[in-house]
MARPAKE-369250 format. One record per residue (C-alpha): residue number from 1; y, z, x. Coordinates in nm, 4 decimals. Layout:
// residues N
+------+----------+----------+----------+
| voro |        Y |        Z |        X |
+------+----------+----------+----------+
|  NUM |        Y |        Z |        X |
...
+------+----------+----------+----------+
//
This chain:
// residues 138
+------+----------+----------+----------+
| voro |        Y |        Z |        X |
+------+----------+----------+----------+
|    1 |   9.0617 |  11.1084 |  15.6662 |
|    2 |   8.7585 |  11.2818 |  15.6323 |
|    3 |   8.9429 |  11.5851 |  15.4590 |
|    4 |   9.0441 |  11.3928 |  15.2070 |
|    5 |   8.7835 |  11.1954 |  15.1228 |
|    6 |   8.5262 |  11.5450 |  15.0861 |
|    7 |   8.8107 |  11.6671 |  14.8742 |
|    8 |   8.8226 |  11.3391 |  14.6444 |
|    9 |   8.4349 |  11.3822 |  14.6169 |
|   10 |   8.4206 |  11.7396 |  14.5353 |
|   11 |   8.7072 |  11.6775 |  14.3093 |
|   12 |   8.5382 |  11.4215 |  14.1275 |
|   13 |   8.2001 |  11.5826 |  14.1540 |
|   14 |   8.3731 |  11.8872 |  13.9990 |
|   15 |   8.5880 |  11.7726 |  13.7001 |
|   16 |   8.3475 |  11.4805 |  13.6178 |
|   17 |   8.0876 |  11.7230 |  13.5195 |
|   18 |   8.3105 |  11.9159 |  13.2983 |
|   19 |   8.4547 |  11.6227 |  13.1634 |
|   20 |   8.1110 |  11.4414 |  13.0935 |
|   21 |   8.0183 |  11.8020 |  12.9240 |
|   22 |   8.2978 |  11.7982 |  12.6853 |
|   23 |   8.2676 |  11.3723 |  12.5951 |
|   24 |   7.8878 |  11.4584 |  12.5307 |
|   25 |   7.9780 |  11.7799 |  12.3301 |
|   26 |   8.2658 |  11.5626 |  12.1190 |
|   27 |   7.9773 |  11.3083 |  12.0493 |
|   28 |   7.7013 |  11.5699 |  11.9387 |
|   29 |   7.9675 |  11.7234 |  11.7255 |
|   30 |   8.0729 |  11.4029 |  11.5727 |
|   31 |   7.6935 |  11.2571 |  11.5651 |
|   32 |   7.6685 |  11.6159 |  11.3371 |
|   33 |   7.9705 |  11.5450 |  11.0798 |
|   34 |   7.8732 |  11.1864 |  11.0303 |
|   35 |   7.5185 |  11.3341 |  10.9321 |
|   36 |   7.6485 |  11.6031 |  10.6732 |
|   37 |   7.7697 |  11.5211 |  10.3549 |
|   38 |   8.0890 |  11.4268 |  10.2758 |
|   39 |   8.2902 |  11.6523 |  10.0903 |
|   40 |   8.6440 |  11.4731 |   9.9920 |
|   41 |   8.8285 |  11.5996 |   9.6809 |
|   42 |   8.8204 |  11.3400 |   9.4304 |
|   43 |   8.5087 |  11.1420 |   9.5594 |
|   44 |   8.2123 |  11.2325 |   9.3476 |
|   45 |   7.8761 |  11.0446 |   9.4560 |
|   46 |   7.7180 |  11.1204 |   9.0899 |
|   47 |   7.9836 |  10.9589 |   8.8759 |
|   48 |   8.1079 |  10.7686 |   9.1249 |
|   49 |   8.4693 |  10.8445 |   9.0844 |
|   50 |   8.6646 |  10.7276 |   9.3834 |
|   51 |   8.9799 |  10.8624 |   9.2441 |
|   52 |   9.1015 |  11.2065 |   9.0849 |
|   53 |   9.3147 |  10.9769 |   8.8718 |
|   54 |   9.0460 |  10.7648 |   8.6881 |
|   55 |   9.0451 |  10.8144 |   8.3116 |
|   56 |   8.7131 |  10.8113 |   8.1051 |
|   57 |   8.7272 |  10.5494 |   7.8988 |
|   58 |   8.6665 |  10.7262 |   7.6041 |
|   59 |   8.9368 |  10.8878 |   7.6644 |
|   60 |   9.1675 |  10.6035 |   7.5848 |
|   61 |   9.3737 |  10.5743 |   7.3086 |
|   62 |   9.6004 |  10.3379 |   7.1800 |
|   63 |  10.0065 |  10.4577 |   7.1225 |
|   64 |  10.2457 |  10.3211 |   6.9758 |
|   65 |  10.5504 |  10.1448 |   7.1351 |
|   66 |  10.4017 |  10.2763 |   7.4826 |
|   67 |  10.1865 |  10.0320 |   7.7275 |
|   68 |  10.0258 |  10.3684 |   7.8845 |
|   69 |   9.8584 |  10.2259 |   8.2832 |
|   70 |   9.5671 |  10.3715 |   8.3893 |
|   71 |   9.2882 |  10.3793 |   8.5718 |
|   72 |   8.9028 |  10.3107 |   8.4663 |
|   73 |   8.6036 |  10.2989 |   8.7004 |
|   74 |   8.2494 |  10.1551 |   8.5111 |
|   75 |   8.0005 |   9.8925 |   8.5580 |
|   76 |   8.0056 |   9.5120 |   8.3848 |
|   77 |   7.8172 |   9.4942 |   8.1166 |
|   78 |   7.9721 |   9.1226 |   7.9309 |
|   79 |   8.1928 |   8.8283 |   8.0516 |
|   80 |   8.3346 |   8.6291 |   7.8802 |
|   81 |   8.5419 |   8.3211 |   7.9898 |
|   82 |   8.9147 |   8.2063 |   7.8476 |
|   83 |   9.1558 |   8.0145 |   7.8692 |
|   84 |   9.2872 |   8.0851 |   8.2383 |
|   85 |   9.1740 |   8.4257 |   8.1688 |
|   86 |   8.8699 |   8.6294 |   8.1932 |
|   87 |   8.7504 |   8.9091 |   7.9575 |
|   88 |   8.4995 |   9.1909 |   8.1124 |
|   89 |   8.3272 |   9.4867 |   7.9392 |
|   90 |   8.3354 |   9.7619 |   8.0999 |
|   91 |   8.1183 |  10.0520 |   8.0679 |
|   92 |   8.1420 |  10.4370 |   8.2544 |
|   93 |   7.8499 |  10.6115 |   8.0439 |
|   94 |   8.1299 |  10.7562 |   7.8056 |
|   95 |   8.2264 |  10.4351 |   7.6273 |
|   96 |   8.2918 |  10.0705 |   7.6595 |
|   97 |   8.6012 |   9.8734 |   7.6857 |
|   98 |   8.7404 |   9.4916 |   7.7775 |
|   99 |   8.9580 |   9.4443 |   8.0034 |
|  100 |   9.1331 |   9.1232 |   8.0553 |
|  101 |   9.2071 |   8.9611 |   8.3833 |
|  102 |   9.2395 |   8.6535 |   8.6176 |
|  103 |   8.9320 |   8.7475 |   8.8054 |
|  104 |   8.6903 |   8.5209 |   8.7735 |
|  105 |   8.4170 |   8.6870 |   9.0463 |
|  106 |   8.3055 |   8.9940 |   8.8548 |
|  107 |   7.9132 |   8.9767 |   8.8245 |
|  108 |   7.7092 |   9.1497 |   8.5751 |
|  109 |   7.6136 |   9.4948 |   8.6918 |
|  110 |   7.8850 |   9.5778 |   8.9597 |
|  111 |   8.0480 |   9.8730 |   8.9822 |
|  112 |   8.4611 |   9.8032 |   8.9709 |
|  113 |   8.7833 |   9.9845 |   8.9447 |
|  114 |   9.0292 |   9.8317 |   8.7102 |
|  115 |   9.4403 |   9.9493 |   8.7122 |
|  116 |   9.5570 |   9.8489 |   8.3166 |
|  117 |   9.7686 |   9.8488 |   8.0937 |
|  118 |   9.6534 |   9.9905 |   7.7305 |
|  119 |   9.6987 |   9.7154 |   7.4502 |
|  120 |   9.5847 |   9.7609 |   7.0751 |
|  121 |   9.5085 |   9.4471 |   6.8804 |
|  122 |   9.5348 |   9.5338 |   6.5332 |
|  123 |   9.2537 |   9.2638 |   6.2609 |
|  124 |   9.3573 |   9.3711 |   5.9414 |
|  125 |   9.0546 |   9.2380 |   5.7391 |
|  126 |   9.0254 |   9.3250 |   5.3501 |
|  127 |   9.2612 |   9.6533 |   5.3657 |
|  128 |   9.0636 |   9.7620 |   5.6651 |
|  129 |   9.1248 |   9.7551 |   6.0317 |
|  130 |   8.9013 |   9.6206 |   6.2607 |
|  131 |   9.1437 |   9.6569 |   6.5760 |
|  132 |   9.0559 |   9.7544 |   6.9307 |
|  133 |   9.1916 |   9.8727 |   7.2047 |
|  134 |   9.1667 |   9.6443 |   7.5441 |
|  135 |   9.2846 |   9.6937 |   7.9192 |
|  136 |   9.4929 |   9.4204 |   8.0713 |
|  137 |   9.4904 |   9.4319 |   8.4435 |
|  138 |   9.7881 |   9.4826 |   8.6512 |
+------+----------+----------+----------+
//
């Protein structure tokens, strides 16, 4: 009885020591990581694009017969209320654009990520045309 009971300690006393050495050298290690910065293709903290797919916005264009989706990622700048529809302008530092949606929550000043569809709304006005191109959210 006594055998086995030295054994269990010195067992114990043995192995716990290595294993508290390697669960305090896991959490140094990960105490490190979460301290450096994080490096994550597509994730830009100066921009602030999340996403490698998020198109500049003044890189939109509108085309014919084609309802092109994408991406844009920019701060509200307007809101405007309709009928059970809200419009938004959006702004990324490249242009501006409005996107239309049933979100009513957006505030002024937050930073959002809008998936659209690319509409053109041609105003022909005295043989010129005061169109624009819009987002409508999907």
């Amino acid at each position: 009885m006594q055998l086995s009971k030295d054994f269990y300690i010195s067992f114990w006393y043995r192995y716990g020591i290595i294993l508290y050495r390697w669960g305090l050298t896991l959490f140094c290690i990960g105490g490190l990581c979460s301290c450096a910065s994080l490096k994550i293709p597509g994730l830009k903290a100066g921009n602030l694009s999340f996403g490698s797919n998020v198109t500049q916005i003044r890189e939109i264009k509108p085309e014919q017969d084609k309802k092109a989706t994408v991406y844009i990622q920019g701060k509200v700048e307007k809101q405007v209320p309709l009928v059970k529809k809200w419009a938004y302008q959006i702004n990324d530092s490249t242009d501006k654009i409005w996107v239309v949606t049933n979100q009513s929550n957006l505030k002024q000043g937050t930073q959002v990520v809008i998936k659209g569809k690319v509409l053109y709304q041609s105003i022909p006005l005295a043989n010129q045309e005061f169109g624009e191109v819009y987002l409508e959210e999907e």
